[in-house]
C-alpha positions in Angstrom: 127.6 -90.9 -64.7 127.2 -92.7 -68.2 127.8 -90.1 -71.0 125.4 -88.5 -73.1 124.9 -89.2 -76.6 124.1 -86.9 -79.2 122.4 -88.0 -82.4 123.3 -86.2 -85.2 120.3 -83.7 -86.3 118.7 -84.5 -89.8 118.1 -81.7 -92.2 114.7 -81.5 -93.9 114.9 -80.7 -97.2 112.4 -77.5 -97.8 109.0 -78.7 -100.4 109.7 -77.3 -103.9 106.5 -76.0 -106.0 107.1 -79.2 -108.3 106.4 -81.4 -104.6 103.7 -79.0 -103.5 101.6 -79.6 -107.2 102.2 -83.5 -106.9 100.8 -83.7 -103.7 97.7 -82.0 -104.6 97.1 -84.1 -107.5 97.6 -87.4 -105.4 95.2 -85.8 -102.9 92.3 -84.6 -105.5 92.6 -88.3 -107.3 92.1 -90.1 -103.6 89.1 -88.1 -103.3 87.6 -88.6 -106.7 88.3 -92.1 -106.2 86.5 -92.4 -102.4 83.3 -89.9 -104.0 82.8 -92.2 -106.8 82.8 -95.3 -104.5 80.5 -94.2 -102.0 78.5 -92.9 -105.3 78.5 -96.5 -107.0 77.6 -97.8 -103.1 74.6 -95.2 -102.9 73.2 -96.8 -106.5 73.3 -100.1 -105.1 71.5 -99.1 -101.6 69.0 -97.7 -104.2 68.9 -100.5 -106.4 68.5 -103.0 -103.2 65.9 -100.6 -101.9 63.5 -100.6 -105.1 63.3 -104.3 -105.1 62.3 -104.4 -102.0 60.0 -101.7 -102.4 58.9 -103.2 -105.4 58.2 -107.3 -103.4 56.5 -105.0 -100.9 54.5 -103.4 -103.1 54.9 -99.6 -102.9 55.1 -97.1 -105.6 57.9 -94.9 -105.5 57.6 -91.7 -106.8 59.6 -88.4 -107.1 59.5 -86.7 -104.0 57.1 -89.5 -102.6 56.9 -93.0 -101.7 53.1 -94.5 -101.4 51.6 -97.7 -100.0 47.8 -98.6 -100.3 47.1 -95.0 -100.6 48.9 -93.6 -97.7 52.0 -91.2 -98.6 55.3 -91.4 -96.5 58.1 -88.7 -97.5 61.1 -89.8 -99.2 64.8 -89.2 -97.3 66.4 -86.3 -98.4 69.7 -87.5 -98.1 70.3 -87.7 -101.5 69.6 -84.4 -101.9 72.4 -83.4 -99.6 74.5 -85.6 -101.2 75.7 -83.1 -103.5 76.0 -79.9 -100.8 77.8 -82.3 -98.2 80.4 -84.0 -100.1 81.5 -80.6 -102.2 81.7 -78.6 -98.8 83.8 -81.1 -97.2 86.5 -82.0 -99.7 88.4 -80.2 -102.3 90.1 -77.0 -100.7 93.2 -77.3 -102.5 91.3 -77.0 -106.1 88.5 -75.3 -107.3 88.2 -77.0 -110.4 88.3 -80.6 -109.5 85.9 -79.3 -106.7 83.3 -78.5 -109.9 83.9 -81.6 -112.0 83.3 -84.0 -108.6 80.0 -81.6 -108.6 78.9 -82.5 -111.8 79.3 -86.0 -111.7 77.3 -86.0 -108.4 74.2 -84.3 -109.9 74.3 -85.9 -113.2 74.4 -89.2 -111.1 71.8 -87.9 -109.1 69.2 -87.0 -112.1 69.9 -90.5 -113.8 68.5 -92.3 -110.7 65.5 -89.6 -110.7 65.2 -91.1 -114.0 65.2 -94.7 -113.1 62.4 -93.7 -109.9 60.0 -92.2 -112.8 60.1 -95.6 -115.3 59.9 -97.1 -111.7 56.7 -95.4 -110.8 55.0 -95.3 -114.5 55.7 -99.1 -114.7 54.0 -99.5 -110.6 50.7 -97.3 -111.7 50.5 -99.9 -115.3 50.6 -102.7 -113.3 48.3 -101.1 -110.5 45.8 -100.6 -113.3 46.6 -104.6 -114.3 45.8 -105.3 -110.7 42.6 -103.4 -110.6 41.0 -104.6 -113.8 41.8 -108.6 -112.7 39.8 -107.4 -109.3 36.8 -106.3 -111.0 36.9 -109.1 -113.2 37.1 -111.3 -110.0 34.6 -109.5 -108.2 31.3 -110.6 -111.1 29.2 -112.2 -109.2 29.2 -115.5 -108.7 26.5 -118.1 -110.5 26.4 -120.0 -108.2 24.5 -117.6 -105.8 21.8 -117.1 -109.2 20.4 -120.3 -107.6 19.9 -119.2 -104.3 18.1 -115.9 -104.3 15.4 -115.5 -102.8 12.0 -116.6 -104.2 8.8 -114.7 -104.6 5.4 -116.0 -103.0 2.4 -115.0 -102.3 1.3 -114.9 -98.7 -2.1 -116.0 -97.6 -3.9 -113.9 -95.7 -5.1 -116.5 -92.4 -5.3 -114.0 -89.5 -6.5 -110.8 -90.0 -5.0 -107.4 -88.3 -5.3 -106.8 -84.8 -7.4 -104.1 -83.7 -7.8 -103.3 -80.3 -11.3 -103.9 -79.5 -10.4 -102.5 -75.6 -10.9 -99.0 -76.7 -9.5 -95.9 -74.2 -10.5 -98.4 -71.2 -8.3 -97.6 -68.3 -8.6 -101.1 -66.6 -6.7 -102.9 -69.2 -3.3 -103.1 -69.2 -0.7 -101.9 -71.8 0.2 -104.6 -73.9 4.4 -105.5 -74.2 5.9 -103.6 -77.4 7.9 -106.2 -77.4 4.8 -108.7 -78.8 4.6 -106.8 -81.8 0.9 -106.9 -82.0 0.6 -103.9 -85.1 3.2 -106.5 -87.5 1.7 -109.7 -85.7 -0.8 -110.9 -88.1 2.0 -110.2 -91.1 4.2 -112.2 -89.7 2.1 -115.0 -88.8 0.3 -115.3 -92.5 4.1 -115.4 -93.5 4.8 -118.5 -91.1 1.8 -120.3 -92.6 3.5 -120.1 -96.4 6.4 -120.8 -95.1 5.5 -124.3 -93.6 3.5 -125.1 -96.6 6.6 -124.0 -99.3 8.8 -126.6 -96.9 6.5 -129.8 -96.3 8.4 -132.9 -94.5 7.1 -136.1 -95.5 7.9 -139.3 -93.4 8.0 -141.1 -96.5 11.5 -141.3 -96.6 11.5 -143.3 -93.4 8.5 -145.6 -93.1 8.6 -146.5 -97.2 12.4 -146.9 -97.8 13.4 -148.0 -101.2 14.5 -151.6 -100.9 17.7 -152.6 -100.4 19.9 -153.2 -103.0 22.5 -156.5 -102.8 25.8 -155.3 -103.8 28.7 -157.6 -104.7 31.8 -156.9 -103.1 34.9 -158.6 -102.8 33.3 -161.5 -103.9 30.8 -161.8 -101.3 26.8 -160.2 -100.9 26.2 -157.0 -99.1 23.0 -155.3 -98.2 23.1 -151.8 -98.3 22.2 -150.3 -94.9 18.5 -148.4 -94.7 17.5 -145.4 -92.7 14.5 -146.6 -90.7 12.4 -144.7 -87.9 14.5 -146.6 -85.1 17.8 -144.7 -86.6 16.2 -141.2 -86.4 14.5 -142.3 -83.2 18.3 -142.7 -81.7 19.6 -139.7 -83.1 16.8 -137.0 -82.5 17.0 -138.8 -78.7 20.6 -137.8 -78.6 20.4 -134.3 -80.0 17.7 -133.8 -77.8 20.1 -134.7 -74.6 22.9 -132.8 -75.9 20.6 -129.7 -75.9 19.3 -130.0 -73.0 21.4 -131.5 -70.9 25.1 -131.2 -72.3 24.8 -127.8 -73.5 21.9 -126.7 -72.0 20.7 -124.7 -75.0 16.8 -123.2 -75.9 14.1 -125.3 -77.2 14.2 -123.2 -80.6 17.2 -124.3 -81.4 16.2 -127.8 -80.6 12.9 -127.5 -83.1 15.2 -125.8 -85.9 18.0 -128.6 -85.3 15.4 -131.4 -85.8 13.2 -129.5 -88.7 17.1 -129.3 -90.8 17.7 -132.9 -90.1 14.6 -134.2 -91.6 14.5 -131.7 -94.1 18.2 -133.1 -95.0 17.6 -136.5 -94.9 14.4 -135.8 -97.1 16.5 -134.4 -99.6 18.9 -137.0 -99.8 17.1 -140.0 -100.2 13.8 -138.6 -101.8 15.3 -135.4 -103.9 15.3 -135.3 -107.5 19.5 -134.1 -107.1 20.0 -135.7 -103.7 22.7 -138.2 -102.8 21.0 -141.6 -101.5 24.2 -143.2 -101.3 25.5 -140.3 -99.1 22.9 -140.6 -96.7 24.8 -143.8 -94.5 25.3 -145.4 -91.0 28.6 -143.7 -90.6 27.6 -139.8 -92.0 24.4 -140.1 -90.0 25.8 -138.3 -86.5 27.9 -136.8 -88.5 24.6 -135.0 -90.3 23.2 -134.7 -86.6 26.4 -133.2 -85.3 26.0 -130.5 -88.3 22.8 -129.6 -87.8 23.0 -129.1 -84.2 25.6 -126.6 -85.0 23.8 -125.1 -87.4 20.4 -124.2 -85.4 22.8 -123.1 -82.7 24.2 -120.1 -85.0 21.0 -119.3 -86.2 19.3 -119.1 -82.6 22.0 -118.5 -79.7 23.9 -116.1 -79.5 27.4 -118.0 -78.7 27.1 -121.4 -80.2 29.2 -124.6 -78.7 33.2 -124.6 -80.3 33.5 -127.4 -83.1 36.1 -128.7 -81.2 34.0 -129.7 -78.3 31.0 -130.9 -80.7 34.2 -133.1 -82.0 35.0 -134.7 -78.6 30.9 -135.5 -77.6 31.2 -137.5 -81.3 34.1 -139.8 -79.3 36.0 -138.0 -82.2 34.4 -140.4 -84.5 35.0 -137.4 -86.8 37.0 -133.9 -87.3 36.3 -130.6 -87.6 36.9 -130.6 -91.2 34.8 -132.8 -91.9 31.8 -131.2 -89.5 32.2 -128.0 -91.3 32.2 -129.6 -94.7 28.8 -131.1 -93.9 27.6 -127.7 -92.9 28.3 -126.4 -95.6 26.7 -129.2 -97.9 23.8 -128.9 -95.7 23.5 -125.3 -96.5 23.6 -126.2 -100.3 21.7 -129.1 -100.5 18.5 -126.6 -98.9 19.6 -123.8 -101.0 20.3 -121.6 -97.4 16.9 -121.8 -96.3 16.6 -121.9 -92.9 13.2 -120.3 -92.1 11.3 -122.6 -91.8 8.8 -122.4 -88.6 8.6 -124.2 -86.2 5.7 -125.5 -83.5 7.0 -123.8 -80.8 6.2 -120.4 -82.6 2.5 -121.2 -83.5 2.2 -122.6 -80.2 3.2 -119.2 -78.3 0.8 -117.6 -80.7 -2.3 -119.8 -79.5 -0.7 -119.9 -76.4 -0.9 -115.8 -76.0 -4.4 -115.6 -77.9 -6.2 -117.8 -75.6 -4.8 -116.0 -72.5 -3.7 -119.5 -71.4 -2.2 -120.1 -67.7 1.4 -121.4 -67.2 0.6 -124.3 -66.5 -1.2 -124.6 -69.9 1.9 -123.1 -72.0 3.9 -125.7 -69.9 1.7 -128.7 -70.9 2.1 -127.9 -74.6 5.6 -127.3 -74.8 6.1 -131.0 -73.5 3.7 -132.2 -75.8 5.4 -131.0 -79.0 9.0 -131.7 -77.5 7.3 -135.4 -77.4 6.3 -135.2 -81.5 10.0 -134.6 -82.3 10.8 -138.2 -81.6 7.3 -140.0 -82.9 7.4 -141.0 -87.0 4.3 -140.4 -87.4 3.9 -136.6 -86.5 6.8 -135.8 -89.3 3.6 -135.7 -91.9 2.1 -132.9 -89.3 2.8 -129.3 -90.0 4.2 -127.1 -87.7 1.2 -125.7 -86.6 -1.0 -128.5 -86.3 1.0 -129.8 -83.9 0.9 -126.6 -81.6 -2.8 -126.4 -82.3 -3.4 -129.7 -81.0 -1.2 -129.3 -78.4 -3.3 -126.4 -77.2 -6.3 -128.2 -77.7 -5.4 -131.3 -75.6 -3.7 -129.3 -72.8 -6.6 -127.2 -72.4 -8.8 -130.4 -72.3 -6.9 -132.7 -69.6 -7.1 -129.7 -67.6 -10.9 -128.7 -67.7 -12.2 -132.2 -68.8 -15.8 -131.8 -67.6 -17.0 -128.8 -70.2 -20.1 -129.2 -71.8 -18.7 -127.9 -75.5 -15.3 -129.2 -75.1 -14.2 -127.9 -78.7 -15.8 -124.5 -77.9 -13.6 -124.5 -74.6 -10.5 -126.0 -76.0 -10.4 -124.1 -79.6 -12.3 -120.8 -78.5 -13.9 -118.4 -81.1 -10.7 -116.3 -80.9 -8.6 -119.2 -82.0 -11.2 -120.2 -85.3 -10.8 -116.5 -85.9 -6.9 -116.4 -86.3 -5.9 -119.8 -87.3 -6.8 -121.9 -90.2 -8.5 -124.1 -88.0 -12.0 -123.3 -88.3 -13.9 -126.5 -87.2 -12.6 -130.0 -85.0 -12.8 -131.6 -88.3 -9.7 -129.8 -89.5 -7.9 -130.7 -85.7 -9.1 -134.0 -85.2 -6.1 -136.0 -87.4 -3.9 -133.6 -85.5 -5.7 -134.2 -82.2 -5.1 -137.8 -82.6 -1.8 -138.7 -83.6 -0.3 -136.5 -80.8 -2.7 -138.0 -78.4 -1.5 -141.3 -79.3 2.1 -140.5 -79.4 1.6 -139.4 -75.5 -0.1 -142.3 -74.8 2.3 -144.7 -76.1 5.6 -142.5 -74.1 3.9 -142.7 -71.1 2.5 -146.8 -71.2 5.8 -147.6 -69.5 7.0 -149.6 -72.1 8.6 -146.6 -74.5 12.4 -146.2 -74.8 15.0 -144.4 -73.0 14.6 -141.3 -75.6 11.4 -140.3 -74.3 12.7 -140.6 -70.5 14.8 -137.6 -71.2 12.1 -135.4 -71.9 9.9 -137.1 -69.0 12.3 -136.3 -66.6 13.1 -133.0 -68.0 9.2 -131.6 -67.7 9.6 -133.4 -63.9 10.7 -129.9 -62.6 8.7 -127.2 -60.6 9.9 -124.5 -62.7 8.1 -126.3 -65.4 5.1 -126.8 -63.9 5.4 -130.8 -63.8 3.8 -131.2 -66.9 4.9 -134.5 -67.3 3.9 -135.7 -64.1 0.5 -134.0 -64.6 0.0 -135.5 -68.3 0.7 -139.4 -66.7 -2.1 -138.6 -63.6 -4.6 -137.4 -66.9 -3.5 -140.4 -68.9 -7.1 -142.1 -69.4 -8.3 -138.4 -70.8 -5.2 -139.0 -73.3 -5.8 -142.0 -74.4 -9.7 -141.0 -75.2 -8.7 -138.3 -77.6 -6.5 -140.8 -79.1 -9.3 -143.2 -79.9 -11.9 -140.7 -80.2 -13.4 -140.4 -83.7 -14.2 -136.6 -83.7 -17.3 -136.8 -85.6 -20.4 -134.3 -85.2 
């Protein structure tokens, strides 16, 4: 067995008082060292934290930290601070123990100080804030030259009263017609086409065009002539009907806003006639359509698709530009009637058939593409729409105008006598005639075809079996 050795045994030397007292010294300077490096690391957590707070945008206050009005509680772990770090350290010496105290708290109120100027400096340039908003928020000028205007409404049909009396046999009439606010709002329809008349003067009389020099060589500018609207109300009219599959309102408000535009433009006082060009033209279609669909449908086609019918010939930008410079140039007003309202007026007064309503609806889709019923008003058109309808399909009356224009009609239109119809009567007449010669273009096939249908009572087919009666009123002189 190896042999065991023994270390020798070290003596420790006992701690003298002198040891003892330098120990605790060393010991109470490492802690005031550590406690005033985790106090300077505190300040700079709060430093970092009120500029943030301050790029944020809260307001910190004492106790309190607030953000558009709504007040979260502050940590209280400064608060602690002070409780925490004196309970924990210094039980060697009572004194050091109290200075380290001291320093915490007067540390403590200095950034309480700091928080206040914070606060008092957030709430002045809150108030800053507040006074630029209200100064922001006058209203704008611009909008001075759009409010509405004040006019004076003609009183044309007078107020329903219900002749029937407490008969039993008739029936209850639809709340839904409106009958005790129906002669208000009709006297308002007839101002309203007369404040926002649509000449065709811009079409059939263009100015003449000017040769401009360019690059050294002769350019005439391009014209807007009645075969360019022609093409483009054609087109409209197949997107609505056939692409999108929208109302006929819409369709009547599109094509009213087009040639209320183009009016503007080339004929206004402060209209563009240079803006007005081959290349903005379905552009100007493309705006308007998307403009009668917001005010009539309730979901109207995305831009993007209205976009990718165009052959993207254009951008979405650019259609919600001319929206919005379409909105200016007619000041926002986008009320003006249409046919298809007078003519379910006449339509309900004369307790017409279906087949009737059916007949008139294709007759004043065909006026949107003739020239020469842009000079009608509104309702004109559905009054001679009535009046024809109801004449192809009862020819052989002895009064025709008492038939066709009944006493009920005189009463509540301004179309007392056939005088006042008979330029109406005519035009339209010879608008239908000429679609339905065989020899019009493609643009009226659409509508042709569309009124083909059963659910429309083949009003088209109907109005081509009755063409001789059509062609009569259009060369009839109308003369008692």
């Amino acid at each position: 067995m190896r042999p065991s050795i023994k270390h020798p045994t070290v003596v420790m030397p006992r701690p003298t008082k002198a040891s003892l007292a330098r120990q605790t010294k060393i010991r109470s300077s490492m802690l005031t060292s550590t406690t005033n490096t985790m106090l300077k690391s505190i300040q700079n957590e709060q430093i970092k934290s009120e500029t943030d707070l301050r790029t944020v945008g809260l307001t910190k206050r004492t106790g309190i930290i607030s953000k558009n009005h709504v007040v979260f509680k502050r940590r209280r772990s400064l608060n602690k601070l002070a409780v925490i770090v004196s309970g924990s350290s210094l039980d060697n010496s009572t004194s050091d123990g109290e200075t380290l105290k001291q320093v915490i708290v007067a540390s403590l109120t200095e950034n309480v100080k700091k928080m206040d100027l914070i606060g008092s400096d957030n709430k002045e340039n809150c108030s800053v804030k507040s006074t630029i908003a209200l100064r922001q928020k006058t209203p704008n000028l611009l909008l001075d030259n759009y409010l509405a205007e004040q006019i004076h409404i003609e009183q044309i049909e007078p107020p329903y009263v219900n002749e029937a009396g407490n008969d039993g046999d008739d029936e209850p009439i639809d709340p839904s017609y409106a009958i005790d606010y129906i002669s208000d709002i009709m006297n308002l329809l007839y101002t309203l086409e007369k404040k926002y008349p649509v000449r065709s003067s811009f079409l059939t009389n263009p100015s003449l065009g000017i040769i401009t020099i360019a690059n050294g060589s002769a350019i005439r500018s391009w014209k807007l002539t009645a075969k360019h609207r022609l093409i483009v109300v054609g087109w409209l009219i197949q997107l609505f009907y056939s692409r999108f599959h929208l109302s006929q309102d819409a369709l009547h408000i599109c094509i009213g806003l087009l040639d209320r535009f183009l009016q503007q433009c080339i004929t206004g006082t402060n209209g563009d006639k240079n803006f007005v060009t081959q290349k903005n033209l379905q552009l100007i279609a493309v705006a308007t359509f998307l403009l009668a669909a917001k005010v009539e449908e309730t979901h109207h086609p995305p831009v993007d698709e209205l976009v990718y019918v165009t052959d993207h010939a254009y951008t979405s930008d650019q259609v919600k530009r001319m929206e919005k410079k379409i909105l200016h140039e007619l000041h926002f007003e986008l009320n003006r009637p249409t046919s298809l309202q007078f003519l379910r007026r006449f339509s309900f007064i004369s307790s017409c058939s279906d087949e009737q309503h059916a007949i008139g609806k294709f007759l004043i889709d065909m006026a949107l593409l003739d020239v020469s019923c842009i000079d009608l008003s509104p309702s004109l058109i559905a009054a001679s729409a009535t009046y024809i309808a109801r004449y192809i399909l009862n020819p052989d009356q002895p009064s025709p105008f008492e038939y066709c224009w009944p006493p009920d009609l005189q009463q509540r239109s301004p179309y007392k006598t056939l005088q006042s119809l008979s330029n109406g009567i005519r035009i339209v007449a010879q608008c239908i005639d000429n679609s339905l010669s065989g020899t019009s273009s493609k643009e009226y096939e659409i509508l042709v075809k569309r009124y083909d249908h059963e659910q429309l009572s083949k009003a088209s087919v109907y109005c081509a079996q009755q063409r001789m009666l059509i062609h009569q009123l259009a060369h009839e002189s109308f003369e008692k």
